[in-house]
C-alpha positions in Angstrom: 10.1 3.2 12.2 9.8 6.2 10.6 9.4 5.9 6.5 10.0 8.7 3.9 8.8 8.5 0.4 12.2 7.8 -0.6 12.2 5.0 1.7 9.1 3.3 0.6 9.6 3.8 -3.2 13.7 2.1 -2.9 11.1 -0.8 -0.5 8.5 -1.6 -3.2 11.0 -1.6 -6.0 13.3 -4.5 -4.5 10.0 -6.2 -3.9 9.4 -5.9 -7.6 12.8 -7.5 -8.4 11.9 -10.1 -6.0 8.6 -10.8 -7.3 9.2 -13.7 -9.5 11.2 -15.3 -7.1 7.8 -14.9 -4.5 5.0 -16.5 -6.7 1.8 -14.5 -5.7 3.3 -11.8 -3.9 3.6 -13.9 -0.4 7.3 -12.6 0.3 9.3 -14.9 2.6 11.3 -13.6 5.7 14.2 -14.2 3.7 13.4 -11.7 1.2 11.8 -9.3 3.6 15.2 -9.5 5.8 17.1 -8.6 2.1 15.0 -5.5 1.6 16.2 -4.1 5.0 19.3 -5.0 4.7 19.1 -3.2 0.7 17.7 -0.1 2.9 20.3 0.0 5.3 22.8 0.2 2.4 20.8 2.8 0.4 19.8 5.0 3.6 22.5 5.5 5.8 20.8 7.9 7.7 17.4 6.3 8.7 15.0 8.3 11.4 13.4 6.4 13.7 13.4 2.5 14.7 15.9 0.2 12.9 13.8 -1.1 9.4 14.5 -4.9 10.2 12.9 -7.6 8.4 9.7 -7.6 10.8 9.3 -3.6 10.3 9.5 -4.3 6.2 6.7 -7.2 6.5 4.5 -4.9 8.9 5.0 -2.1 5.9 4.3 -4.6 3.4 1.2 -5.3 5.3 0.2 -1.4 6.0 0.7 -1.4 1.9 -1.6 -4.3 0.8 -4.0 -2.9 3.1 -4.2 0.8 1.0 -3.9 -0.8 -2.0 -7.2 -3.1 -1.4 -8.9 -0.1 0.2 -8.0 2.4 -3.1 -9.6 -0.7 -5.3 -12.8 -1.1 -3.0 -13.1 3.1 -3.3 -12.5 3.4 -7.4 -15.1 -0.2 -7.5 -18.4 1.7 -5.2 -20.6 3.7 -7.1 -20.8 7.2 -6.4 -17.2 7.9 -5.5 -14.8 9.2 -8.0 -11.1 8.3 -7.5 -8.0 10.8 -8.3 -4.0 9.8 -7.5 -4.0 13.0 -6.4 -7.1 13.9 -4.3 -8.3 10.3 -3.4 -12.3 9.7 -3.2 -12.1 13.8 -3.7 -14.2 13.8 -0.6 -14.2 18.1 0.4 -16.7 17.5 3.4 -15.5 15.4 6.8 -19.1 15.5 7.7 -20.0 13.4 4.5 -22.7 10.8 5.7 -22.1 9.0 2.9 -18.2 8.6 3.5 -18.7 8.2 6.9 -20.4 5.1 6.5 -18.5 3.7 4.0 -15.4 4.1 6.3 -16.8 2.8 9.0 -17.1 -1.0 7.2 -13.6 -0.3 5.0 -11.4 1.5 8.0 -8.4 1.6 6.0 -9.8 3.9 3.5 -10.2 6.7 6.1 -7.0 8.4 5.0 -7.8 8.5 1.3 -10.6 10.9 1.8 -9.0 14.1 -0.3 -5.6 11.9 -1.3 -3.8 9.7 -3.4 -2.2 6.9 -3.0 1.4 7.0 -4.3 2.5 3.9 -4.6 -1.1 2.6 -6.8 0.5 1.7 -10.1 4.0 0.1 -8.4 1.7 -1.3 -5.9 -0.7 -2.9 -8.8 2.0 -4.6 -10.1 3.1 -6.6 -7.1 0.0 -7.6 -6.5 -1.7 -11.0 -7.7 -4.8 -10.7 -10.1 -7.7 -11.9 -8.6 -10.8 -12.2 -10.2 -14.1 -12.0 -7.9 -17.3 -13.1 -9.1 -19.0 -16.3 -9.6 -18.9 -16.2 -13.2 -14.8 -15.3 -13.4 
């Protein structure tokens, strides 16, 4: 499926309606199959595959993934973080990058941009606290 800002923005907000109704942020099938069927409704000309239930939870899943990557980029020293040039990273040859991509994968595209959907995408997500000491 093919998604367009639009798209993703009209996705994570009926998540964040459905949110209290999820407990932590686990969103049932049920819930997943409502948010296509909301898309349909909204955007009646979709491009690409159908946005079914499955497509939604893959998306979902595509966004947890950024969101944990942005957080492990703003958390290691020596990266800076901006919504609207990423880790601000102006070399691809960057050892230091490199390396740090190469054990957080997901991070690869925030290199020199933001992530959009951050602050929607902070609120959907459970607190956790890390740490022996928490």
């Amino acid at each position: 499926a093919v998604w367009s800002k639009a798209e993703e923005t009209a996705f994570l907000e009926f998540l964040l309606k459905a949110l209290p109704s999820s407990g932590d942020g686990g969103f049932k099938t049920t819930t997943l199959n409502q948010a296509a069927t909301h898309l349909k409704e909204k955007f009646t000309q979709q491009r690409g595959a159908e946005k079914t239930g499955v497509v939604c939870k893959n998306k979902w899943t595509v966004f947890k993934k950024a969101y944990h990557s942005v957080i492990e980029i703003k958390c290691t020293s020596g990266f800076t973080w901006s919504d609207e040039h990423g880790a601000g990273i102006a070399d691809r040859k960057d050892d230091v990058w490199a390396r740090f991509t190469k054990s957080h994968p997901h991070a690869k595209p925030f290199m020199s941009k933001g992530f959009d959907h951050f602050e929607i995408m902070e609120q959907l997500m459970p607190n956790q606290s890390k740490g022996a000491h928490v």
